[in-house]
C-alpha positions in Angstrom: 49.0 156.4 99.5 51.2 154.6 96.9 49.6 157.0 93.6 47.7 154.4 92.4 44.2 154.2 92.3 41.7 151.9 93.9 38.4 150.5 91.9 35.1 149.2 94.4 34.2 146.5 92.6 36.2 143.4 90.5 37.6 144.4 87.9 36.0 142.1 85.6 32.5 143.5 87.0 33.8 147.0 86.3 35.0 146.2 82.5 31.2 144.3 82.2 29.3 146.8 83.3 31.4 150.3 82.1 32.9 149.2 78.9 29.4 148.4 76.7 27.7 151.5 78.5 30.3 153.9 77.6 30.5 152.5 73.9 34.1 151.4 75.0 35.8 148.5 73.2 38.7 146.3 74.0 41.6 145.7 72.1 43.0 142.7 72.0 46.7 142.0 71.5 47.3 140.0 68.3 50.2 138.1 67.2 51.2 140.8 64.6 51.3 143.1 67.5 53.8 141.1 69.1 56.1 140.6 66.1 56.0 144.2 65.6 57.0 145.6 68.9 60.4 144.1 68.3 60.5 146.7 65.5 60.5 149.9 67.8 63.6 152.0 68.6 64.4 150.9 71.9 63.4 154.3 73.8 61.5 153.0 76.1 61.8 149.8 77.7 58.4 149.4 79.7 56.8 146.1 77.9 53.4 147.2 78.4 54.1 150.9 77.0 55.6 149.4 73.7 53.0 147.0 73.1 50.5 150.1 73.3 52.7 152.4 71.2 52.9 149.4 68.7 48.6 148.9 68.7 48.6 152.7 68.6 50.4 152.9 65.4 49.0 149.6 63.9 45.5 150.6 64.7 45.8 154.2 63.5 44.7 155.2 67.4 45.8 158.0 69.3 47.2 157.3 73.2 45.9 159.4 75.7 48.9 159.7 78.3 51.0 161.6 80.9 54.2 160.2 79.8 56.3 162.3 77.3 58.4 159.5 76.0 55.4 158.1 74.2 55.9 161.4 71.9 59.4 159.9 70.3 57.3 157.2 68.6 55.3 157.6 65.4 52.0 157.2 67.2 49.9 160.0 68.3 49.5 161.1 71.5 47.4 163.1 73.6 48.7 164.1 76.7 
């Protein structure tokens, strides 16, 4: 087992069907997003975490995570 986890259906038929049930909404990634992920103290360099750390911060939202790092950013965490 390679840790990640496995999903039995598409993911687009998963997002359909779970997201509007479970009152879940997606964010989308917006240009000023972008721009300001350039702004961060380089502390982490996983793309995908720093673009979530910035929408955390921007979006006033708290990220729900295992990974410590995220708690060297002004965003808040839950882990």
């Amino acid at each position: 087992h390679n840790g990640k986890f496995t999903i039995p259906q598409s993911l687009d038929k998963l997002v359909a069907k779970e997201c509007p049930q479970d009152n879940i909404t997606i964010l989308e990634i917006k240009p000023i997003h972008a721009i300001n992920v350039g702004s961060l103290p380089l502390q982490h360099k996983d793309p995908f975490d720093r673009m979530i750390i910035t929408q955390g911060n921007m979006e006033n939202l708290m990220i729900v995570t295992s990974d410590v790092i995220f708690q060297k950013y002004d965003v808040s965490v839950l882990l």
